[in-house]
C-alpha positions in Angstrom: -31.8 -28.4 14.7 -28.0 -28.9 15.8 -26.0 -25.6 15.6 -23.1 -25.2 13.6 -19.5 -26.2 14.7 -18.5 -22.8 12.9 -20.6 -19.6 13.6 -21.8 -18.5 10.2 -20.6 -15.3 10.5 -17.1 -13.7 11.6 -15.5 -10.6 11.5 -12.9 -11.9 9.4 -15.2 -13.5 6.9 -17.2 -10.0 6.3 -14.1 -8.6 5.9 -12.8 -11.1 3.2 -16.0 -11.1 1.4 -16.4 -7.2 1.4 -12.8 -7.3 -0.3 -13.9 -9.3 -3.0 -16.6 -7.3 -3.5 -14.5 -4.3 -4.0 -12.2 -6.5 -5.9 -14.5 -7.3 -8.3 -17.1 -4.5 -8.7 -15.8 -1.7 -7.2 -16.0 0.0 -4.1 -19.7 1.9 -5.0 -21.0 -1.7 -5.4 -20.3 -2.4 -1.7 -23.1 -1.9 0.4 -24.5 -3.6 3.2 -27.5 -5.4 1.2 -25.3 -6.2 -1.1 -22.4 -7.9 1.6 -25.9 -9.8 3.5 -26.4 -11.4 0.1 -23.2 -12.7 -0.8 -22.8 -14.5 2.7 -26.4 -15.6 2.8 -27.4 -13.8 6.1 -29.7 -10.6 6.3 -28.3 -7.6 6.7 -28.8 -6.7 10.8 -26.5 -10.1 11.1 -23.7 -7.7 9.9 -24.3 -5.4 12.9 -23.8 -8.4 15.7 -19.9 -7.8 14.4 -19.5 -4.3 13.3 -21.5 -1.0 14.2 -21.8 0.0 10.5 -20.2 0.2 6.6 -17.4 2.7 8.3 -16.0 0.5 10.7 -16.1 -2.8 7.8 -14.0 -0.6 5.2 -11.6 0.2 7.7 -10.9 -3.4 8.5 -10.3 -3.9 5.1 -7.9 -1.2 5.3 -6.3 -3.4 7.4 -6.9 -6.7 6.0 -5.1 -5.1 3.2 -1.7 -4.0 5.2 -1.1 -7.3 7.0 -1.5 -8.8 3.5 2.2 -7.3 3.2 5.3 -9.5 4.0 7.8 -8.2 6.0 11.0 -9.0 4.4 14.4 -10.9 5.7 17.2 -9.8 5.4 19.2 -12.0 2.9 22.9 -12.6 4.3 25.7 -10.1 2.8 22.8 -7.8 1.1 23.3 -3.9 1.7 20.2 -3.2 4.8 18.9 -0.6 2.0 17.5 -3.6 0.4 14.9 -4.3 3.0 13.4 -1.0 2.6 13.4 -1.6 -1.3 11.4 -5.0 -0.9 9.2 -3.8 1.8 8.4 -1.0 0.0 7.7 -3.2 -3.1 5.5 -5.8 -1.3 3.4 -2.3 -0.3 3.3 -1.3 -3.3 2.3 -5.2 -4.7 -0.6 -5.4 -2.4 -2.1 -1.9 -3.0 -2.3 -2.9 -6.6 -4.2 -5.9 -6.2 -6.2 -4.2 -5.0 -6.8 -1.2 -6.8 -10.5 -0.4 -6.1 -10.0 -0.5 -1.9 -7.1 2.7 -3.0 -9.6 5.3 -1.6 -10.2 3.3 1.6 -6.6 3.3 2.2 -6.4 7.1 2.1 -9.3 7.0 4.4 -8.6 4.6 6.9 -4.7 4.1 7.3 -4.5 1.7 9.8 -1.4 3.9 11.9 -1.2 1.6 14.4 -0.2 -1.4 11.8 2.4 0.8 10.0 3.6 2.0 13.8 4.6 -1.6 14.7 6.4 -2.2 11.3 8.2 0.9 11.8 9.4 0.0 15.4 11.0 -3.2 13.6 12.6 -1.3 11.3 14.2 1.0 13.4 15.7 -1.9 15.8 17.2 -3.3 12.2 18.4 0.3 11.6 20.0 -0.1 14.6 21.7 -3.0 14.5 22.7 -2.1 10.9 24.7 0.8 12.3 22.7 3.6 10.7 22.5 6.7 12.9 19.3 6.8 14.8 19.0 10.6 13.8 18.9 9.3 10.4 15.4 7.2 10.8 13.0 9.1 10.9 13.9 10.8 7.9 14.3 7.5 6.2 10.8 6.7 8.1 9.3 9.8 7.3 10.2 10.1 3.4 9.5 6.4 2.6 6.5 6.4 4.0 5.3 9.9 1.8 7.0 8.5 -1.4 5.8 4.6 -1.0 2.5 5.6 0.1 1.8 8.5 -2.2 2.8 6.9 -5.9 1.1 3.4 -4.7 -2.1 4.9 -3.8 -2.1 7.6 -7.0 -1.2 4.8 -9.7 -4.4 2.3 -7.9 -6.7 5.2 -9.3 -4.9 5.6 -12.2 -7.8 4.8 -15.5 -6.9 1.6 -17.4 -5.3 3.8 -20.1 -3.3 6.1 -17.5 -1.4 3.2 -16.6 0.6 2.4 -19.7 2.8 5.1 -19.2 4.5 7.3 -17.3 2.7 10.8 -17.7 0.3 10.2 -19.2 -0.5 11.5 -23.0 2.2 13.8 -24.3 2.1 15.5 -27.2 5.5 15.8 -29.2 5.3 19.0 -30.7 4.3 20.8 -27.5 6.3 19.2 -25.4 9.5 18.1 -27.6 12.1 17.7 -24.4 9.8 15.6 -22.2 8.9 13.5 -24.8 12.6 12.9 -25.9 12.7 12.2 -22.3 10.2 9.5 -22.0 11.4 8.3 -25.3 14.6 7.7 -23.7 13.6 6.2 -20.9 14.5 2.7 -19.9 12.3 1.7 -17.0 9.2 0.9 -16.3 7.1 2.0 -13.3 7.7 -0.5 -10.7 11.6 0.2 -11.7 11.1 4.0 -11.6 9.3 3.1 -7.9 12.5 1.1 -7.2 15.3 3.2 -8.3 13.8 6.3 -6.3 13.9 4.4 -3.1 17.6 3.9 -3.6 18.4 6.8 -4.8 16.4 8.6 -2.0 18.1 6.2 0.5 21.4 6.4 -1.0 21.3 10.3 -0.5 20.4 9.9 3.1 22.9 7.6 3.8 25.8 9.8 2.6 25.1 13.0 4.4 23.6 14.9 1.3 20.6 15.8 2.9 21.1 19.9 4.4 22.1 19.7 8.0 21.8 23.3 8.9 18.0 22.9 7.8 
């Protein structure tokens, strides 16, 4: 029997299929049976490429952060913006998928995020921002973009549709007046912060004697 031109496994197709598994049905319904059966091979054929379920989920981890764009810089446009979009297309790709949220927590790939940071700090650079400015910028964008992606993936269905979830009028008559009032929705919110956040950096407001 003539062998395939392609091997019928690689590392990269476990890792796609695992995704869509996840995708789908959830992370619980990922399991190493389950993965075999979907690519048509038994289970031990998984092992030839990874040394178990840990080391798969964290390449999906991964798969999921070079899934993000990294953003040019469109002529005469502050340098904030870059942040704002990058920090968008993280936030983008988290959502799609949702159910690989708790992996991310998990299995941060640092050494990905390290090399996007380096090429954000040469465009810092060349923008003229301070270099003792970074890694505050760095630092805070990575806690806020991180932290409100990841918690609204595992928000329930219904927790989605707003902001705070339920809210009950007569026990809580300012913040509802509040929400009432409100004009943005939550990848607006996500973007206004960012600038805001960035804006305050920028000018100095940030405490120097701390």
């Amino acid at each position: 029997m003539p062998r395939p031109k392609q091997p019928l496994l690689t590392r990269e197709s476990i890792v796609a299929t695992a995704l869509e598994i996840i995708d789908t049905d959830g992370l619980d319904a990922l399991s190493t049976p389950r993965l075999a059966k979907e690519m048509n091979v038994t289970a031990p054929s998984l092992y030839h490429h990874f040394q178990d379920k840990n080391e798969i989920l964290a390449e999906v981890a991964r798969a999921i952060l070079l899934e993000i764009p990294f953003p040019r810089r469109k002529p005469d446009s502050e340098w904030s913006e870059l942040f704002v979009q990058l920090s968008l297309n993280f936030r983008r790709a988290v959502l799609r998928h949702r159910n690989a949220a708790p992996i991310l927590l998990q299995h941060m790939p640092r050494d990905v995020l390290i090399s996007v940071y380096e090429r954000i700090a040469v465009f810092l650079r060349e923008a003229g921002v301070p270099p003792r400015l970074h890694v505050l910028m760095l630092d805070g964008l990575e806690k806020y973009t991180l932290g409100t992606s990841l918690t609204e993936a595992m928000h329930s269905p219904r927790r989605r549709t707003s902001i705070f979830g339920t809210i009950d009028p007569e026990e809580q008559p300012t913040l509802a007046e509040a929400v009432k009032a409100n004009e943005w929705n939550a990848e607006q919110l996500f973007v206004r912060t960012i600038r805001s956040f960035l804006a305050g950096v920028a000018s100095g407001t940030e405490n120097e004697s701390e």
